[in-house]
C-alpha positions as CSV (number, residue, x, y, z in Angstrom):
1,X,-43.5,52.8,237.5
2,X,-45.9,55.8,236.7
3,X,-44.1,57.1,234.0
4,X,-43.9,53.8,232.3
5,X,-47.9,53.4,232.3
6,X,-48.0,57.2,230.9
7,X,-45.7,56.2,228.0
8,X,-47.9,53.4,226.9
9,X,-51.1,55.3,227.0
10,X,-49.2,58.3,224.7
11,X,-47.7,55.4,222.4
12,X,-51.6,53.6,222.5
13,X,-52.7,57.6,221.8
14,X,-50.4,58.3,218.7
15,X,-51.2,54.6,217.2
16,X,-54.8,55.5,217.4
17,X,-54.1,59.1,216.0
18,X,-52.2,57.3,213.1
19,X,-55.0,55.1,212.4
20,X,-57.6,57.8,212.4
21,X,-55.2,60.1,209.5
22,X,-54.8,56.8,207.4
23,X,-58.9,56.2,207.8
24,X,-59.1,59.8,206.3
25,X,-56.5,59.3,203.4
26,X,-58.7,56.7,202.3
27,X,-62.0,57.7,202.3
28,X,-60.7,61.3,200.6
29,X,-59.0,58.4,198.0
30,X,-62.2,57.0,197.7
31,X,-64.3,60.0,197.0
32,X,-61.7,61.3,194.5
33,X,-62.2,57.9,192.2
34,X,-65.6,59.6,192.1
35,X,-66.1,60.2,188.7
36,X,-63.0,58.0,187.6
37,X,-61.2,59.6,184.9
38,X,-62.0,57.9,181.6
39,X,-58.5,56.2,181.1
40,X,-58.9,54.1,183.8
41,X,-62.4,52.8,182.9
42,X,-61.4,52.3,179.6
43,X,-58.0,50.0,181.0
44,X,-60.6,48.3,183.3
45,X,-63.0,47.4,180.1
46,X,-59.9,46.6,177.7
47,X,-58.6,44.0,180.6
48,X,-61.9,42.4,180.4
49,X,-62.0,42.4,176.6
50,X,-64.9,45.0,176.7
51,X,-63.8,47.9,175.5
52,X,-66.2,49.3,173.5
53,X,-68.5,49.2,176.2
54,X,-65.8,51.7,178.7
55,X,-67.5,54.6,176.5
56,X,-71.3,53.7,177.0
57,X,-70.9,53.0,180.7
58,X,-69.0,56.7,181.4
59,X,-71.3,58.4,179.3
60,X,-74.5,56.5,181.8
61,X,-73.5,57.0,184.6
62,X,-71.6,61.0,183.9
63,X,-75.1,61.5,182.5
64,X,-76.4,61.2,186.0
65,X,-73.5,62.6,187.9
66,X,-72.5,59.2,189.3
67,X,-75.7,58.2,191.1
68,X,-76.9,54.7,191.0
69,X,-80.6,55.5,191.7
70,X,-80.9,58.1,194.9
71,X,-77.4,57.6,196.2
72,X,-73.8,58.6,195.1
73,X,-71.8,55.7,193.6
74,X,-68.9,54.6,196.1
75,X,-67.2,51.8,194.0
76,X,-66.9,51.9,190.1
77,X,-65.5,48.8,189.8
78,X,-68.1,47.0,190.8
79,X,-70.7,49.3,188.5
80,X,-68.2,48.5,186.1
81,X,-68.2,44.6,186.5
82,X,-72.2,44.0,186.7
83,X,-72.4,46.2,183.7
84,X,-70.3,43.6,181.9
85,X,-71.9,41.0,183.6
86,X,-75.3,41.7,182.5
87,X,-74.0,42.1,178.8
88,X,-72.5,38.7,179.1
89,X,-76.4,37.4,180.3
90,X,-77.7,39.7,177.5
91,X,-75.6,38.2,175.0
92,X,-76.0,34.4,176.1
93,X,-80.0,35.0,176.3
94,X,-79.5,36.2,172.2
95,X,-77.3,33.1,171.1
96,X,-79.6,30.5,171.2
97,X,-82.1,32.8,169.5
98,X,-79.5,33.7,166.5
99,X,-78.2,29.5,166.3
100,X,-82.2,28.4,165.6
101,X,-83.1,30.8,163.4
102,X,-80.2,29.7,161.2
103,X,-81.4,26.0,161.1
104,X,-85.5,27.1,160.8
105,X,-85.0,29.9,158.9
């Protein structure tokens, strides 16, 4: 009966262990995506039919070594998708503008 309640705390031990290694392959994973490499922000611009703007957003933020403001940037991605999104607001804010000149101009 002993020996059974010391097997189940070793297996409850390793499980934790393996937990704690996989934790630590992530977060080293994450940091290496830290600058991305230029391919893959270009292939993330192209799939949202943005790619000239891949060049302009690698040269901002490589420019300041990957900070947004005062701390280190964790996810591209998302840098990546409210940089499109505030082209899109950009660009919707400038249509209207463009479609009365043409009929007052």
């Amino acid at each position: 009966m002993l020996h059974a309640g010391v097997n189940k705390y070793k297996i409850k031990i390793a499980k934790s262990h393996k937990k704690e290694i996989e934790k630590k392959k992530e977060n080293t994973n994450k940091i290496k995506s830290i600058p991305p490499e230029y391919d893959r922000v270009y292939n993330f611009f192209q799939e949202k039919e943005y790619p000239k703007e891949a060049r302009k957003f690698y040269d901002f933020y490589d420019s300041k070594n990957w900070y947004v403001g005062k701390n280190k940037m964790k996810k591209w991605k998302s840098a990546a998708s409210g940089w499109i999104n505030r082209l899109k607001e950009k660009q919707e804010k400038e249509k209207p503008k463009i479609e009365l000149e043409g009929i007052y101009g």
